[in-house]
C-alpha positions, 0 to 999 in steps of 0.5 A: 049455547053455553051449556054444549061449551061447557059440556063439551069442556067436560069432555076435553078438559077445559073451560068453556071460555074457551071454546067457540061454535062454528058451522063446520070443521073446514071453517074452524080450520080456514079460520085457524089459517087466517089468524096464522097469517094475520099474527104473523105465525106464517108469513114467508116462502121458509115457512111450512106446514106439517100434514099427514097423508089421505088426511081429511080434505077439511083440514088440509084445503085451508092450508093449501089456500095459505100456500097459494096466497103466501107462497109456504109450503106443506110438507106431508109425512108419508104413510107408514110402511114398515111393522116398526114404524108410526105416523109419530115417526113419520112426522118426526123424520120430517125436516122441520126447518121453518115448520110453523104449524102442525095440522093434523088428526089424532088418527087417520080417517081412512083406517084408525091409525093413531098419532102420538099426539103429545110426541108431536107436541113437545117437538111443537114447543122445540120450534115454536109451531102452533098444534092444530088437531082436528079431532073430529074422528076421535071426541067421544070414543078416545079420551083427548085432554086439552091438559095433556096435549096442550094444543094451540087450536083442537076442532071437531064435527059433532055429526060423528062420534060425539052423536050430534047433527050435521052443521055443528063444529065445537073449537078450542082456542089456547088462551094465549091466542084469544087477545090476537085473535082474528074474526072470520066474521064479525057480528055483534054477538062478539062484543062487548055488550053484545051478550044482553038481551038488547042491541047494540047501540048505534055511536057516532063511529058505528058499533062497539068493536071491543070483544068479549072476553074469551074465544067467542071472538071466533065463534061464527056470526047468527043466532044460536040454532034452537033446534041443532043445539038442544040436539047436540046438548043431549048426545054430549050429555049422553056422552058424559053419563056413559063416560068416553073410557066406558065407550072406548072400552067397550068398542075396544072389547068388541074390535080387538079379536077382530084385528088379530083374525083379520091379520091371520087372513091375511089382510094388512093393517097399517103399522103402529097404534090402532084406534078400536072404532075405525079399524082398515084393512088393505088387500095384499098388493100381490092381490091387487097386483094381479087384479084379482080382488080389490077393497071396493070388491070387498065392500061391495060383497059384504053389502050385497051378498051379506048385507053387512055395511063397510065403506072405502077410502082410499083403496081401505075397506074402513070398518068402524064398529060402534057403541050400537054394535054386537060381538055376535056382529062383529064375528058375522062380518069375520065370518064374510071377511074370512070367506071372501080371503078364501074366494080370492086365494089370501 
């Protein structure tokens, strides 16, 4: 258990003390909207919470629960549109008057559009909003350092690009947040004297209710599971020796021809910065429009006709090359992209 803390750490810069294990993104998340709650962060109808369009359900239903309990509101920064525009500016031209939390990725799920996370985060220190990043889709292929960012709360599944199994999210809490912090379960493993090899004692007002010192307070309850975290162990340790500037590099080397020809095809990508390992493509609306073609028609032929494997989200063919992936591959799929635009007149 330690050791995937501290390795994890490695890969984002900080100590393990302060990183904590949950079963899942939505639980780490839903935990953050209780102690944003509890602590008083959030608490009236004037204040909101900032998210972006298509975001991941994980990171948005939580927030959307607090709403309902407490009557805030969420305010959702649209997709960009124009060739000068980014999702930082979209975040930023939101009115921020009562924004208290800002909840978002550091690129989009759906396409690979990319977030200006340290823009985002001065204008965090401005108001006085907590950053909360879900970062599920970028650990292990783009560098993200807790120094540099400086978020109040980063999160991600491992059963992504961090090559671990399903059932695991690695949290950071900001030091300032662990003495205020609220549990969403409570187990004796978080609490003083709970790290020893017997158990608690039984007083005469029950158990010790002091917590350990760190983030463990919100680690969720149960054991430490000897089979997923040896398995997680590896894949970050595999990380580290191959370095996640090495993986970016060589999945950038592989994707960046491809977005330039798939441009010149005619498909559209969203405007601003490009991650190199989700890359999405739309049809042109003038396609769509006229019902000739669509991304799930495009999805299907590259699986059934060319045995190539993309997937759809949101009216996006999502492309997410890999560190087990080839150039040879890579122009394969431009190849079937390149075909298909022509079948359907781009």
């Amino acid at each position: 258990e330690d050791k995937v803390k501290e390795l994890f750490g490695r890969i984002i810069d900080s100590p393990k003390e302060n990183i904590a294990i949950t079963p899942c993104t939505s639980h780490s998340i839903s935990l953050i909207a209780l102690n944003a709650k509890a602590t008083g962060q959030i608490s009236s109808k004037e204040d909101a919470i900032i998210i972006i369009q298509n975001q991941m359900s994980s990171n948005v239903l939580p927030w959307q629960h607090l709403c309902s309990d407490i009557g805030c509101r969420i305010l959702i920064a649209p997709t960009p549109k124009d060739p000068t525009d980014s999702w930082s500016k979209s975040i930023l031209s939101l009115d921020w008057k009562g924004v208290k939390v800002v909840s978002i990725p550091p690129l989009l799920w759906t396409d690979g559009s990319q977030v200006d996370l340290v823009a985002i985060r001065k204008k965090c220190e401005e108001v006085k909003a907590w950053l909360v990043i879900d970062a599920t889709q970028a650990i292990g292929v783009l560098p993200l350092s807790i120094q540099q960012i400086q978020p109040d709360f980063l999160c991600a599944s491992v059963h992504k690009w961090l090559y671990g199994p399903y059932g695991v999210s690695l949290l950071y809490v900001k030091p300032t947040h662990h003495q205020a912090g609220v549990a969403f379960d409570h187990h004796e493993r978080s609490r003083v004297g709970g790290d020893g090899p017997r158990d608690l004692p039984f007083e005469k007002t029950g158990y010790e209710m002091k917590y350990r010192s760190g983030a463990i307070r919100f680690q969720a309850g149960g054991r430490p599971n000897p089979i997923l975290l040896p398995m997680i162990k590896a894949a970050l340790e595999q990380i580290l020796e191959w370095g996640v500037p090495r993986i970016e590099a060589y999945i950038r080397r592989i994707s960046a021809s491809f977005v330039e020809e798939s441009k010149k095809l005619g498909y559209v990508l969203t405007p601003g910065m490009q991650a190199p390992h989700i890359i999405g493509l739309r049809i042109p609306k003038d396609k769509i429009v006229e019902k000739k073609c669509s991304a799930v028609e495009c999805v299907w032929f590259l699986k059934e006709e060319k045995k190539i494997l993309v997937s759809e989200r949101f009216d996006v063919i999502r492309i997410s090359p890999s560190i087990y992936n080839t150039i040879e591959e890579v122009k394969l799929l431009m190849r079937a992209l390149a075909e298909f635009a022509k079948k359907h007149k781009f």
